[in-house]
KERO-665210 format. One record per residue: residue number from 0; residue in three letters; chain; y, x, z of N, C-alpha, C in turn. Coordinates in pm, 1 decimal. Layout:
<atoms>
ATOM    k    r  c       n_y       n_x       n_z      ca_y      ca_x      ca_z       c_y       c_x       c_z
ATOM  NUM  Ala  A         Y         X         Z         Y         X         Z         Y         X         Z
...
</atoms>
This chain:
<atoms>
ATOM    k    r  c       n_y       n_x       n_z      ca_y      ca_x      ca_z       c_y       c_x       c_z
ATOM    0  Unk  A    -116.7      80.5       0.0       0.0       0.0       0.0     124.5      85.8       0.0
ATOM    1  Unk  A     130.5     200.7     -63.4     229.7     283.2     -43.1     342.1     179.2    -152.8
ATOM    2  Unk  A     430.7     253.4    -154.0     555.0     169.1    -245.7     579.1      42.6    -251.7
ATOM    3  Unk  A     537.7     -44.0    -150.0     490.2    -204.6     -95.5     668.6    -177.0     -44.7
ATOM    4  Unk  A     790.2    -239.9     -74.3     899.0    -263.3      17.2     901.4    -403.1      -1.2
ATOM    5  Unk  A     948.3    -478.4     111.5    1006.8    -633.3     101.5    1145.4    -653.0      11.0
ATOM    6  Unk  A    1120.8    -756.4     -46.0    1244.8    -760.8    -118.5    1380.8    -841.0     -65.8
ATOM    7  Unk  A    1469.8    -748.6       1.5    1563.7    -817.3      88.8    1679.5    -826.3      -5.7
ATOM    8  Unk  A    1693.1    -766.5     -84.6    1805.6    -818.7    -160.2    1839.4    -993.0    -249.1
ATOM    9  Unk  A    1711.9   -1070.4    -283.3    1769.0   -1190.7    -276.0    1818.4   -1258.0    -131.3
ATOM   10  Unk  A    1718.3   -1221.7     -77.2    1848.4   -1269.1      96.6    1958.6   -1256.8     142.7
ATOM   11  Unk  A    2040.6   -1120.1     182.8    2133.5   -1058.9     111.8    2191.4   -1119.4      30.7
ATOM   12  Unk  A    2139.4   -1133.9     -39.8    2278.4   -1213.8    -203.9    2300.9   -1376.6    -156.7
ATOM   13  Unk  A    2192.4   -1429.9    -111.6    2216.4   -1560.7     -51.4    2304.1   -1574.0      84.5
ATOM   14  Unk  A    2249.8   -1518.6     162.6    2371.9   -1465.9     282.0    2523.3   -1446.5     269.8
ATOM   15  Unk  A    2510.1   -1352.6     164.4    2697.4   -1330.1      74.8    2730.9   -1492.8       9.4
ATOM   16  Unk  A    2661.7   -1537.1      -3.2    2683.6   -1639.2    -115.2    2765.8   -1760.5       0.2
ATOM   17  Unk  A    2704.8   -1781.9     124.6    2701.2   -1864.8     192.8    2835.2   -1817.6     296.5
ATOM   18  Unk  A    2822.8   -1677.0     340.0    2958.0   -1656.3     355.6    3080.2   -1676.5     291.7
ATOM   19  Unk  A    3103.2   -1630.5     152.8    3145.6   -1655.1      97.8    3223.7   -1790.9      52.0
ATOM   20  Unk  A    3085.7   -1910.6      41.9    3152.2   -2010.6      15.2    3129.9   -2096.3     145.8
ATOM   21  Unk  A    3144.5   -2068.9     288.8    3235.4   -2065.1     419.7    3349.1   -2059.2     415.1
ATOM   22  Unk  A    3370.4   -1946.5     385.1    3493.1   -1886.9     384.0    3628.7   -1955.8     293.1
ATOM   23  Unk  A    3538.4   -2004.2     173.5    3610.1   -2086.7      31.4    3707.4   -2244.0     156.9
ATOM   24  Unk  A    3542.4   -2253.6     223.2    3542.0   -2426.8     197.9    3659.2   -2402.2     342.1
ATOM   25  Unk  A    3651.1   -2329.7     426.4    3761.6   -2372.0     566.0    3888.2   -2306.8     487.3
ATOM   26  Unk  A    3903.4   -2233.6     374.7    4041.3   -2199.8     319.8    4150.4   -2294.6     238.0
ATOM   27  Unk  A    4040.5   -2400.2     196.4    4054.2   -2538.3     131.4    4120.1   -2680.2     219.7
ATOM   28  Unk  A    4007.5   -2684.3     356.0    4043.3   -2747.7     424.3    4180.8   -2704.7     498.8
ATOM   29  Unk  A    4208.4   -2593.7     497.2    4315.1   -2581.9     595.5    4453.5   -2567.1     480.1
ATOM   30  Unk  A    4444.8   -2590.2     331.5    4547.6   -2583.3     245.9    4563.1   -2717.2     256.1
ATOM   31  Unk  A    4458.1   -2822.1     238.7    4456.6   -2976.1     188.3    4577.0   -2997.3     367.9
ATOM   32  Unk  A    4490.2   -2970.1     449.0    4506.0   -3018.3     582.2    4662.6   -2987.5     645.0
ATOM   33  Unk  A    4707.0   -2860.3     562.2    4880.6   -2789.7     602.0    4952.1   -2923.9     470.2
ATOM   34  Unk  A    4893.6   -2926.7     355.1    4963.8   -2983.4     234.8    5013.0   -3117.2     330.6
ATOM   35  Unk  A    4882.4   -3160.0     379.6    4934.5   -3353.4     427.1    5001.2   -3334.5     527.4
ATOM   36  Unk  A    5002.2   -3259.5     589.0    5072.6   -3256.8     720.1    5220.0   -3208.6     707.2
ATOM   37  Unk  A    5335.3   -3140.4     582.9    5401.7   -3182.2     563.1    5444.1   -3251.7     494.1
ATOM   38  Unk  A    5403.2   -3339.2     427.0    5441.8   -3446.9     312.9    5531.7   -3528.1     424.6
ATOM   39  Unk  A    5651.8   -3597.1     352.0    5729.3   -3718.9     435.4    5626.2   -3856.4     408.3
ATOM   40  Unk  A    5677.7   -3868.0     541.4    5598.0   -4042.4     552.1    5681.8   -4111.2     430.2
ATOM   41  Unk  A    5574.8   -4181.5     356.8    5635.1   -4220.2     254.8    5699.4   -4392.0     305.6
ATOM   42  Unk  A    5673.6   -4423.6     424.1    5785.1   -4562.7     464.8    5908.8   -4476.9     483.7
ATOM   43  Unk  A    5946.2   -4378.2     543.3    6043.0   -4270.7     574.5    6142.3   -4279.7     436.5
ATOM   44  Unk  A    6244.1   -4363.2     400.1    6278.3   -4376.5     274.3    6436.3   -4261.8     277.5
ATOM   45  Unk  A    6441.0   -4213.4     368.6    6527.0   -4135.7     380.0    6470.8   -4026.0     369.4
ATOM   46  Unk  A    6359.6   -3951.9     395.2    6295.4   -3836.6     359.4    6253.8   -3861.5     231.0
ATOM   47  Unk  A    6202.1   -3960.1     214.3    6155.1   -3939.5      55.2    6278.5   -3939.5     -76.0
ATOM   48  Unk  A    6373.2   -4014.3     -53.3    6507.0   -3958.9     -96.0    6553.7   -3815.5    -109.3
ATOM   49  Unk  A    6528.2   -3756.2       2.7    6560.6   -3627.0     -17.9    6500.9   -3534.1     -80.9
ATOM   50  Unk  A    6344.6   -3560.3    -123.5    6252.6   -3480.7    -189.2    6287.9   -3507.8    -336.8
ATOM   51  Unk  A    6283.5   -3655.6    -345.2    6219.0   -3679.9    -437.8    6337.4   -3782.0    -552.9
ATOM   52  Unk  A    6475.6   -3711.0    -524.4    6558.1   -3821.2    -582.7    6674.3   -3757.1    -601.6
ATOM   53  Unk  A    6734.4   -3754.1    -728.9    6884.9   -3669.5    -674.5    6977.1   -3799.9    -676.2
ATOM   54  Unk  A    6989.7   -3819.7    -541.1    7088.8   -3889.8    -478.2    7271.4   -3805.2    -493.5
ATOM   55  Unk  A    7312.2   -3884.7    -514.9    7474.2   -3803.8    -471.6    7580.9   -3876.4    -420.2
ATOM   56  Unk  A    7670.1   -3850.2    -367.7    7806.2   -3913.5    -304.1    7917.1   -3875.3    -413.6
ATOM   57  Unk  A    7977.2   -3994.1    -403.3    8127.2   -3966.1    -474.9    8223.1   -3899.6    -388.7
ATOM   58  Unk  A    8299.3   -3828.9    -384.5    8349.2   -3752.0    -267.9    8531.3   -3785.6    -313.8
ATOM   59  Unk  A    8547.2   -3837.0    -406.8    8718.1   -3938.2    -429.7    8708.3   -4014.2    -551.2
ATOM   60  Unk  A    8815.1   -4109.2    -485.4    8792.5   -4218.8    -563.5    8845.4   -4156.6    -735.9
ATOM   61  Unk  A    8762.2   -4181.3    -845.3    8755.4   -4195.8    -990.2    8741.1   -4263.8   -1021.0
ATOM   62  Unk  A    8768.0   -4262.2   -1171.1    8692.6   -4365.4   -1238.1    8564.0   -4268.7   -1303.0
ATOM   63  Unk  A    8473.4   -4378.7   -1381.3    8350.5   -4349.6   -1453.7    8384.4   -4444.6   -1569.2
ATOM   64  Unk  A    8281.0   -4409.4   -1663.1    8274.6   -4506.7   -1794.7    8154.9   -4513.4   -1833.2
ATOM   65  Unk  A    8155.6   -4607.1   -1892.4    8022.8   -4710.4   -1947.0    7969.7   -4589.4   -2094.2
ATOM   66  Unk  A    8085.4   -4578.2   -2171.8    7975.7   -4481.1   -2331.3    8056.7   -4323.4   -2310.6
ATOM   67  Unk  A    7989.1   -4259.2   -2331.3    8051.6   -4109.3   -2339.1    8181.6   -4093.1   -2386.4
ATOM   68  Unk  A    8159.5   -4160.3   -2498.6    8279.5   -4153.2   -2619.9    8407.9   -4192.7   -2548.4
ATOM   69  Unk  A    8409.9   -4278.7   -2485.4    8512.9   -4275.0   -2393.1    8656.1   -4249.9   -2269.7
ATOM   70  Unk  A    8511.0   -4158.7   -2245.8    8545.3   -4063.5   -2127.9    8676.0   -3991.6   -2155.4
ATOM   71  Unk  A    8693.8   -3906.8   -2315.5    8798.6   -3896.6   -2341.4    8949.5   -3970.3   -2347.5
ATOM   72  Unk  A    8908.6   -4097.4   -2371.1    9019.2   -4152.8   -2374.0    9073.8   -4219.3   -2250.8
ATOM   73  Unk  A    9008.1   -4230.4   -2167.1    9031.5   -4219.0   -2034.2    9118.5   -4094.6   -1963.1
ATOM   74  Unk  A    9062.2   -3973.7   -1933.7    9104.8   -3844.5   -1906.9    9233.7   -3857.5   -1977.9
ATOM   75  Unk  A    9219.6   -3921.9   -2147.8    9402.6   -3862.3   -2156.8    9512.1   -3973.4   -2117.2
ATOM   76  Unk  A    9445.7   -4092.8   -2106.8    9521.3   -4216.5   -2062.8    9626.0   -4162.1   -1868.2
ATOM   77  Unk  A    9464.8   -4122.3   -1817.7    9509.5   -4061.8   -1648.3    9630.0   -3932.9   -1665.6
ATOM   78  Unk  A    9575.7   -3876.1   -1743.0    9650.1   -3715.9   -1766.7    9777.6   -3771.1   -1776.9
ATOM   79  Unk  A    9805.4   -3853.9   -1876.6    9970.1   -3912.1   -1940.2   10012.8   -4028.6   -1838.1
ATOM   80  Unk  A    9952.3   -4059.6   -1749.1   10016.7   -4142.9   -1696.9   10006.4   -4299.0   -1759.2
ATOM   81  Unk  A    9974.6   -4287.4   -1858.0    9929.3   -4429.6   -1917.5    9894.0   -4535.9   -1864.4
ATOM   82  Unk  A    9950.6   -4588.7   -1736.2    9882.4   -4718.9   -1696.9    9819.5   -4832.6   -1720.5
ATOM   83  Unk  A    9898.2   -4881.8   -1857.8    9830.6   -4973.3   -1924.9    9721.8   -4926.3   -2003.9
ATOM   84  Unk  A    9675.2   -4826.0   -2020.6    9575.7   -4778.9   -2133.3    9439.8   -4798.4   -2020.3
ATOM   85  Unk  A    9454.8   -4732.9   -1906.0    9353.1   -4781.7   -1809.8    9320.2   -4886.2   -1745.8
ATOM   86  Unk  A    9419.4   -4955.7   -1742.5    9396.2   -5069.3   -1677.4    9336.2   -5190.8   -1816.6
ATOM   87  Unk  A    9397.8   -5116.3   -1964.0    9275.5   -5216.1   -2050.7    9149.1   -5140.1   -2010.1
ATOM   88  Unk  A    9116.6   -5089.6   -2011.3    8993.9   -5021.4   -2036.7    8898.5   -5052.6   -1906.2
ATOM   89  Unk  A    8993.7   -5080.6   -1777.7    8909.5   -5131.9   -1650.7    8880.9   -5239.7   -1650.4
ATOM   90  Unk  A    8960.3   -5321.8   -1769.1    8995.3   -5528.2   -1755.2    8885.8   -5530.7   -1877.6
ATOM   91  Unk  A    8817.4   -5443.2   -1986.1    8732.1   -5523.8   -2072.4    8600.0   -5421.7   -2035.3
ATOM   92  Unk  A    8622.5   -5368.0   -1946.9    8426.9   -5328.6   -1889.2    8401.5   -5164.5   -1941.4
ATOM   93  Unk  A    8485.0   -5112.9   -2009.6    8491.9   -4974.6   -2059.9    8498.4   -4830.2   -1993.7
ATOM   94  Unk  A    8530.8   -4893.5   -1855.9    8582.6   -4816.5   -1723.1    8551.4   -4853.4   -1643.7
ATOM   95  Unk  A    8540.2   -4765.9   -1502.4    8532.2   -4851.8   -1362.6    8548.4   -4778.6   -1280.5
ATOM   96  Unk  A    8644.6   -4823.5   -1178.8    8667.9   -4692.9   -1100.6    8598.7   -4743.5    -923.6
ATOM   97  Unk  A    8547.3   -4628.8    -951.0    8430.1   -4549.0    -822.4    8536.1   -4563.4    -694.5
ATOM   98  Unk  A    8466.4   -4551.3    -617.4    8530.5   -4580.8    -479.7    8437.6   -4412.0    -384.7
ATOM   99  Unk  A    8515.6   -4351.6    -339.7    8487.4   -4254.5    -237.3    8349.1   -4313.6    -162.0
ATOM  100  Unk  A    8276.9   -4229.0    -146.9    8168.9   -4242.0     -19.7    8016.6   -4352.0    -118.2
ATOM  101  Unk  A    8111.5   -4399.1    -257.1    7965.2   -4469.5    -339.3    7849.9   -4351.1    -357.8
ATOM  102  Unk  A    7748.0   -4385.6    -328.1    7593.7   -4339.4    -348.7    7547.9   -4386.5    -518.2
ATOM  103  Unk  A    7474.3   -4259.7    -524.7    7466.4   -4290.5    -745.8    7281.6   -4220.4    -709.3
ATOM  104  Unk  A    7225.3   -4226.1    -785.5    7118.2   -4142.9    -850.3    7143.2   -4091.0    -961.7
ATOM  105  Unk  A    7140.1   -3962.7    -996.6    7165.2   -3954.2   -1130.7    7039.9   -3943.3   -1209.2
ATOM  106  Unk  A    7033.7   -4018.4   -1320.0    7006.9   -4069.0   -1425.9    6956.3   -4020.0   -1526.3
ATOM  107  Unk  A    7035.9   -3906.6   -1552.2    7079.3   -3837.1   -1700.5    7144.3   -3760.0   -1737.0
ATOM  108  Unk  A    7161.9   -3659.4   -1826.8    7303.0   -3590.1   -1865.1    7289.2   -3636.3   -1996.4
ATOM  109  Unk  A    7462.4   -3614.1   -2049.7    7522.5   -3618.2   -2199.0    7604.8   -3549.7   -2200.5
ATOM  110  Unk  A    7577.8   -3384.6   -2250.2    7663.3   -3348.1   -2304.2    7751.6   -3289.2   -2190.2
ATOM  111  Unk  A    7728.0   -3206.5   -2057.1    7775.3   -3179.6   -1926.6    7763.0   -3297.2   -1863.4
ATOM  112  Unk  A    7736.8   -3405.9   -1935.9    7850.7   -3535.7   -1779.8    7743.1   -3611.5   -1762.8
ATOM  113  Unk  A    7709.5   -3588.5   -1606.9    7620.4   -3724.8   -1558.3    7607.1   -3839.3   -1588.0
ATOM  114  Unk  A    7492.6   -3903.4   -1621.9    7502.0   -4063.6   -1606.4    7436.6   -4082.2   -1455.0
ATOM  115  Unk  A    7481.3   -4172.4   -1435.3    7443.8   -4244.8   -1314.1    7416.5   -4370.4   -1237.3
ATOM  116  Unk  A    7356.0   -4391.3   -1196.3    7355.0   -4557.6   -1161.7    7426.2   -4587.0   -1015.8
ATOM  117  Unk  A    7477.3   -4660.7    -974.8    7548.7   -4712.8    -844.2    7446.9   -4775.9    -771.1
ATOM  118  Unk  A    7446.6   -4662.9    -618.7    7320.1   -4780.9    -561.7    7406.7   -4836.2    -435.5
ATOM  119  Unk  A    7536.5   -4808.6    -399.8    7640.4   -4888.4    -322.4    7724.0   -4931.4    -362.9
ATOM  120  Unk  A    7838.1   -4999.9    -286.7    7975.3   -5039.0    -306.2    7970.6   -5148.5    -438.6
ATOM  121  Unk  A    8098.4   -5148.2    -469.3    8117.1   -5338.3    -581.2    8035.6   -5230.1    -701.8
ATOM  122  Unk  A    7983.0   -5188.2    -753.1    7913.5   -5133.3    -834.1    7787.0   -5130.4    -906.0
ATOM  123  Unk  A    7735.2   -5151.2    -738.4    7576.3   -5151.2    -733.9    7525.7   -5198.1    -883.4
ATOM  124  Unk  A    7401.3   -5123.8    -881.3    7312.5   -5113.9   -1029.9    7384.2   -5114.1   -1140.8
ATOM  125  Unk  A    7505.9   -5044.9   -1136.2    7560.3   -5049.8   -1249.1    7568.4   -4923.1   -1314.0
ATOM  126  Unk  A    7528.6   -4850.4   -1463.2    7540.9   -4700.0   -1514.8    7663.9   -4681.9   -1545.7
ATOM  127  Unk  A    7711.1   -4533.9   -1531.0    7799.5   -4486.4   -1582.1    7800.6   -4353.2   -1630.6
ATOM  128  Unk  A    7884.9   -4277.3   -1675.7    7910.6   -4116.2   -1633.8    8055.6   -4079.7   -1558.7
ATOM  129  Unk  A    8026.8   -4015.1   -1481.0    8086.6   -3971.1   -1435.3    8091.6   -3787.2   -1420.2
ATOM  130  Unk  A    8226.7   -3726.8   -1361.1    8232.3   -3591.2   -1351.2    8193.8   -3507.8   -1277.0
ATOM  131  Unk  A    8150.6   -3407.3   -1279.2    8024.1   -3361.9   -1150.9    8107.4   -3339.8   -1076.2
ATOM  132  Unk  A    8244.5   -3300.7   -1083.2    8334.6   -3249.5    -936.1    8337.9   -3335.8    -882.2
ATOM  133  Unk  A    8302.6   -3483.9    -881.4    8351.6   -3576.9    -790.4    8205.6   -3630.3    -700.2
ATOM  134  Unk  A    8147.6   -3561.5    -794.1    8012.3   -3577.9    -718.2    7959.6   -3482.2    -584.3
ATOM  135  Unk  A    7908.6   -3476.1    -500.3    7814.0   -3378.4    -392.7    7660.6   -3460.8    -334.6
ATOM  136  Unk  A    7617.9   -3362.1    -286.1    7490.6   -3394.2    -236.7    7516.4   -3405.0     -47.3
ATOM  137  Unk  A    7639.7   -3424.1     -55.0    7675.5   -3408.4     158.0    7673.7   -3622.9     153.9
ATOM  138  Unk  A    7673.2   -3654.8     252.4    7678.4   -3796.6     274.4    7815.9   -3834.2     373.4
ATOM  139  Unk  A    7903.6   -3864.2     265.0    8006.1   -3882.2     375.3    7994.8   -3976.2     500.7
ATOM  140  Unk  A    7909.3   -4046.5     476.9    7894.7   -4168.6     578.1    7815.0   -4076.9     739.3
ATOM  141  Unk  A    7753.6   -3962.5     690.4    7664.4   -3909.1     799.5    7695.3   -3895.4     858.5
ATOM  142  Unk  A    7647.7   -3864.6    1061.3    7693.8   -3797.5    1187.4    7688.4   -3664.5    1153.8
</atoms>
């Protein structure tokens, strides 16, 4: 029986195998198990806002407008002083002016300029674009 050895190397390889995928399966559980444990409670509609929404504040009162094309003639109506040019443009739906502290989601871009929808104030669900300077991500209403 000389040269008779046991063959320990499939054991060995099964042993590694089992460590190995030990090692896999508690590295898994503890990624799945860290992942859920910070997710926001999704009733939490204020955390999930913050993940998952670009919310913004109007930070002074503007106006916004309904078609891009617009926007210009607005800006030069304000620039010149034009009162009556804005105030048509606020009286047939072409314009609308934003109120400080309104909450928007934005929407969209065209061309640099946000679209946005109004989710406060006389506005609500209504799109516009508006200018990003008047926009921020702070909540004026907050403590």
């Amino acid at each position: 029986m000389t040269g008779y050895l046991p063959d320990f190397s499939k054991r060995s390889a099964r042993i590694k195998f089992w460590i190995v995928a030990g090692i896999l399966g508690v590295c898994m559980v503890i990624a799945i198990w860290t992942d859920v444990k910070h997710q926001p409670d999704p009733t939490d509609v204020a955390a999930f806002r913050k993940i998952n929404s670009p919310i913004r504040y109007v930070t002074q009162d503007t106006f916004g407008v309904v078609k891009f094309e617009d926007f210009g003639y607005l800006a030069d109506a304000t620039k010149s002083g034009d009162v009556k040019a804005v105030n048509a443009m606020l009286g047939d739906g072409r314009a609308y002016q934003v109120e400080h502290g309104t909450r928007v989601n934005l929407i969209g871009e065209f061309d640099g300029m946000p679209d946005v929808m109004a989710e406060t104030g006389s506005l609500v669900g209504k799109t516009f674009y508006i200018e990003y300077d008047a926009l921020s991500t702070f909540n004026p209403w907050s403590k």
